[in-house]
N, C-alpha and C positions, 0 to 999 in steps of 0.2 A: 504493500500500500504506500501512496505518495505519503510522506508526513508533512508539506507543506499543503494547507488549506488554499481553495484558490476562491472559497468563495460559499454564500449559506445556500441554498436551494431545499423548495418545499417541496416535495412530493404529494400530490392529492389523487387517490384513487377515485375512480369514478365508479358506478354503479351497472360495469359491463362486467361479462366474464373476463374482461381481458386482464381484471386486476389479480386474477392470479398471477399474472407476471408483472403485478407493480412492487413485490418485494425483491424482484431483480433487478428493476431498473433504479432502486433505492442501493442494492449493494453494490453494483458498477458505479455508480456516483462516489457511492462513499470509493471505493478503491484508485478511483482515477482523484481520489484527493479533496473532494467536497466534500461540505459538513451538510450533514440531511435530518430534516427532520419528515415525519410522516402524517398525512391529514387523511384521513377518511371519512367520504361522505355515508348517511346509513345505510344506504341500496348497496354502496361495496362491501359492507360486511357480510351481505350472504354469497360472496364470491372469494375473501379474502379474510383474513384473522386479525385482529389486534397484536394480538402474538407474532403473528409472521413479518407484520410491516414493523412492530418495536422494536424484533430480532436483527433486521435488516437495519433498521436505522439507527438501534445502540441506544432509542429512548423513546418517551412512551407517547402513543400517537394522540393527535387532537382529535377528537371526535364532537359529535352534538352533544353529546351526554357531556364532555369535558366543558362544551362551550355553553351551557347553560347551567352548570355546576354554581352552587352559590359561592363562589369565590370573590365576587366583586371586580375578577379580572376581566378585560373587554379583548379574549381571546384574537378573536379574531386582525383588533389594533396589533398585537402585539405580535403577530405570524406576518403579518403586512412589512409591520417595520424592521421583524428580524432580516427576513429573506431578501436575496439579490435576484432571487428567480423563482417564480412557482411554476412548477411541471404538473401538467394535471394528464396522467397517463393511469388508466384510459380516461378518453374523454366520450360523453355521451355525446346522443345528440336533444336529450333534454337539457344536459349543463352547456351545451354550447348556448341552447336558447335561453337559457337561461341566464347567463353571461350577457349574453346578446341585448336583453331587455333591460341590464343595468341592473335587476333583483340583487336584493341582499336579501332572500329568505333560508337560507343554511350557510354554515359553515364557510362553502367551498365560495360562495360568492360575494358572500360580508367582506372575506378576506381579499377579495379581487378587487371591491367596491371600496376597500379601504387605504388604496395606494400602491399594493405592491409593485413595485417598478418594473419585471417585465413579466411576461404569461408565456408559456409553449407548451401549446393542447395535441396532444398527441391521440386522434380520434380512432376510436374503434365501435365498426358496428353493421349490419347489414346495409350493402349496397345501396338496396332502394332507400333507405334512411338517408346514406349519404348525399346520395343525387337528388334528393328531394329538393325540390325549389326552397325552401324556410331554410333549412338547412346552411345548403350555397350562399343563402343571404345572410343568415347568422353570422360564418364563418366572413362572408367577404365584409362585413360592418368591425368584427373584431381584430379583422386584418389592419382595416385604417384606423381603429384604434390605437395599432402600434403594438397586438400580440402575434404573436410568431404560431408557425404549425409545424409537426412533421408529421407526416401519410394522411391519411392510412395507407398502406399498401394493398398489392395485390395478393390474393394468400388463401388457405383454406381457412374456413369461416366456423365459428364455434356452434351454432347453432344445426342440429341435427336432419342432414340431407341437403342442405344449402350449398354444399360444394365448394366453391371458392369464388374469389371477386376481389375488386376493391373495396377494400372497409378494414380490412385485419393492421392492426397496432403494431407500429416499424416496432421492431425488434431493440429492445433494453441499448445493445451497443450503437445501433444507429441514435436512439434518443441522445446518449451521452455524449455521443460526436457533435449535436446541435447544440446542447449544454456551453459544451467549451465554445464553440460558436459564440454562443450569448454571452459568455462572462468572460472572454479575453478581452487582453484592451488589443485595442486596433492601432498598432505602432507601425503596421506597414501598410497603411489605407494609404491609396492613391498610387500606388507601385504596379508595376506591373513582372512577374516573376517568372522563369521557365526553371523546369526541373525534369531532370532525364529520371528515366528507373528500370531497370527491370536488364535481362542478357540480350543480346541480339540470333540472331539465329542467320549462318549461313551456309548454304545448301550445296553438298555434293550432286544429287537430286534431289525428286520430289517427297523423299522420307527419308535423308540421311541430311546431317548438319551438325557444323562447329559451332558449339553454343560454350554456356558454363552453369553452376548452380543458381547463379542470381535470384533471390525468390519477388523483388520487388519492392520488398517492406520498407526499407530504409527512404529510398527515392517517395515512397506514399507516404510515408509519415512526415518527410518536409513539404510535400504538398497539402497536407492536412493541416499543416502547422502552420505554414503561412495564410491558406485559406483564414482560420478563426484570426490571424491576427490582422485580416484584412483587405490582403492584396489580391488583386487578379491574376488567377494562376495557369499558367498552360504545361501541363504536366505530360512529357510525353514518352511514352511506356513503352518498354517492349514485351515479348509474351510472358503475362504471368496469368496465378490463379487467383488475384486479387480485383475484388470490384472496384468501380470506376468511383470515385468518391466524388461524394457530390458538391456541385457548386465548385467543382474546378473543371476549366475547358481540357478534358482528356483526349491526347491522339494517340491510337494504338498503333506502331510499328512494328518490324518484323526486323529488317536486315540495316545494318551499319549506314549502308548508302541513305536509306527511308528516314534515319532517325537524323544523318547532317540535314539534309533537307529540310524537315518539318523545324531545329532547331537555327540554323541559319539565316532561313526565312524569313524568321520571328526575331531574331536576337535585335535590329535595331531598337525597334518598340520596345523594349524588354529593359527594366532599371537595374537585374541580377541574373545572372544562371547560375544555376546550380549543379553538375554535372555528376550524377550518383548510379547511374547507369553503366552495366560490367557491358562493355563495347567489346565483341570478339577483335579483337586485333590480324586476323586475319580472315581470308576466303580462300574458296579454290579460285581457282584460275579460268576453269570450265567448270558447267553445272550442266547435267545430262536432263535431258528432259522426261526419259522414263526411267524407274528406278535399275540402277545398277545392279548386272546377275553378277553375284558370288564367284568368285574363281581361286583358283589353286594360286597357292606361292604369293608372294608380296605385288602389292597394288600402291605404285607411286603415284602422289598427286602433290601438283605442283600447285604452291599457295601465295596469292596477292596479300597486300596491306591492305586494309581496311582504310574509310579516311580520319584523317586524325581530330575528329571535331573539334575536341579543347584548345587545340593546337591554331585550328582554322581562325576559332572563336576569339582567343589572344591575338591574333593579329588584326583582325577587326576590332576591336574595344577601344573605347572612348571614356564615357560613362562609365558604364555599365560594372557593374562588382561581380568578377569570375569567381567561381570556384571550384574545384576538383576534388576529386576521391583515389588514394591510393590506394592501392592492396596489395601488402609486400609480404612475402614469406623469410624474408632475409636482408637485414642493410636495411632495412625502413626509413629511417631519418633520410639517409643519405640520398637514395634514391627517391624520396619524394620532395627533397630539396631542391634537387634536379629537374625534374616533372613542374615546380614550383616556376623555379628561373626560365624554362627552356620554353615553357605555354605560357606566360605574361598572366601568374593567374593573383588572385589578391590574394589568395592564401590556400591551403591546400590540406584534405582530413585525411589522414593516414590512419589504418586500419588493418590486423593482421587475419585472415580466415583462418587460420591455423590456432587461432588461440579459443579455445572451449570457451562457448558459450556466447559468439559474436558474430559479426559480419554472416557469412552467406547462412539464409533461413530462419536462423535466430528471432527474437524478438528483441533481444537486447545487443549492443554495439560499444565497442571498446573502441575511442577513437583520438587520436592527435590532432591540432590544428595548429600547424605550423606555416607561421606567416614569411615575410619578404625580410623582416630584419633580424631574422634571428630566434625571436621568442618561440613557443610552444606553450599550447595551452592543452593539458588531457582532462580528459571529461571522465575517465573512468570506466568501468562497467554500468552503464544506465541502460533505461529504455530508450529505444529508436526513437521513440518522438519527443521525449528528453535530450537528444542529441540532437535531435532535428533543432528543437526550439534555442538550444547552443549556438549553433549556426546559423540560424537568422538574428541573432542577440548580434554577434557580429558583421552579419549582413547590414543589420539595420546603422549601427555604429557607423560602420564606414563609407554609408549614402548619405548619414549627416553631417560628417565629417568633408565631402564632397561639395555638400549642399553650401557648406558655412562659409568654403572657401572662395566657391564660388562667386556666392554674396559679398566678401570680401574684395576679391576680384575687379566685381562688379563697379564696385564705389570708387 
């Protein structure tokens, strides 16, 4: 678990079945580092437990029964003014309209009615409900309100023989992803960012290829990370098994050549790249156009360079704040000092795959950041989007270091 808090967020289960899964979306909060408290309306009690959501959120949930309690406290004021964010997953589509009409007659909407600064209703419930015209209206009045949504999705449906639709409640980790959404501060608004990820793949033929393990993560988590802190992101991927994360413009590649392209293209517009992406360094030479038959004895194949993006990218640069990724099995420093000098990059994360428990598939990442004068900054064994947010801390750094002198410049 993160031990730095980033922030209060209320959880409030709604009175669908889908609150069976709001004491999950209460543990992922807490794990990803927020402090949660739990609200339950009376209709999610027969889908969910007091017990389950106090387990999940480490203390004891607010109910009607708490908010009418003779205490003299004015509950509801006081979940208003704690919280930075209220989640209400699942969300009805009575408490949407509920919401909607501005009511403060329970718990869930006193507390909404009372100030809390931002709402993200995470709706779950049968299709037709959701497309119903009231509905549509609710949600688009609450929009220009200034609250936020995510899904529902498309999914199977709890209700028995209904099949599936849109209506089903995004999934605990997609909520959480919109969380940090909401509660980062936005220090790269106004930016516009490119970030490589994932292996290349190139083709002897049409089922044989020089690739490597890359799984992608690394390269998605600083597109995730600059995402919540703001910026416009074009994150462009080669083959992995990870989804397209939202609210970044994603272009899926395949081969070396596909990925200078789509990044080159782009780099003028672009205030940073990010370069996290395991580039095969080489190809064949020929690529057979139907699969190669098997044969006896040794099978030479002669191999090109790949192009050297970073490389391209450094000699184009202006502006723009480079960065690169090493992976060295031997000589690290040195050889990414090298890589550093020789590609014009602002600074450059060195990183060993041979070391347990990092770089290729991992979740977590061991990495150096070693700049143009010398210093090194390690980050340790963290999580990839802890390293991620490392590297945009110094991305952001030295575009307003850029910025200042500019200004200076200027005058």
């Amino acid at each position: 678990m993160n031990s730095r808090v980033k922030g209060k967020v209320l959880v409030a289960a709604g009175g669908g079945v889908a609150a069976m899964k709001t004491p999950f979306v209460i543990r992922r909060l807490r794990d990803a580092g927020y402090e949660v408290r739990a609200l339950a309306t009376e209709r999610a009690l027969a889908f969910t437990t007091k017990t389950a959501l106090a387990t999940a959120a480490g203390s004891r949930v607010a109910t009607e029964e708490a908010w009418f309690a003779a205490s003299g406290n004015a509950l509801h004021l006081e979940l208003a003014r704690w919280a930075d964010l209220l989640v209400v997953a699942p969300a009805t589509a009575s408490g949407l309209a509920r919401a909607a009409a501005g009511l403060a007659e329970d718990l869930l909407t006193a507390t909404i009615t009372a100030g809390v600064p931002k709402v993200l209703w995470a709706p779950a419930m049968n299709p037709e409900m959701w497309h119903y015209p009231a509905t549509q209206e609710n949600v688009s009045r609450l929009r220009g309100w200034g609250h936020f949504f995510v899904g529902p999705e498309y999914g199977a449906l709890a209700a028995v023989g209904e099949g599936a639709g849109v209506g089903r409640m995004s999934e605990p980790e997609t909520i959480v992803e919109h969380v940090h959404y909401l509660l980062t501060p936005k220090d790269l608004e106004g930016l516009t960012v490119i970030v490589s990820a994932g292996p290349t793949r190139e083709y002897f033929d049409p089922v044989r290829f020089i690739s490597n393990p890359s799984s992608g993560k690394m390269g998605y988590a600083l597109a995730e990370a600059a995402r919540d802190r703001g910026a416009r992101v074009v994150l462009v991927s080669g083959p992995t098994n990870l989804p397209a994360p939202w609210g970044v413009e994603t272009i899926n590649v395949e081969r070396a050549n596909e990925m200078y392209e789509a990044i080159t293209s782009r780099f003028d517009k672009a205030d940073a790249v990010v370069m996290a992406a395991a580039v095969a360094d080489w190809k064949p030479a020929q690529t057979a156009s139907q699969k190669t038959a098997k044969k006896p004895g040794k099978n030479v194949v002669e191999l090109l360079p790949t192009p050297d993006i970073l490389a391209e990218l450094g000699r184009r640069k202006e502006r723009q704040v480079l960065v690169g990724f090493a992976m060295e099995t031997a000589d690290g420093r040195q050889r990414a000092r090298g890589k550093l000098e020789r590609k014009n990059l602002d600074f450059i994360c060195l990183n060993y795959p041979t070391k347990e428990g990092s770089a290729f598939g991992g979740n977590q990442n061991e990495v150096e950041m070693i700049f143009p004068d010398g210093s090194v900054v390690e980050t340790g064994r963290i999580s990839k989007r802890e390293v991620a947010e490392a590297i945009w801390d110094r991305v952001r750094d030295l575009i307003r270091e850029r910025n200042e002198e500019g200004a200076r410049n200027a005058q």
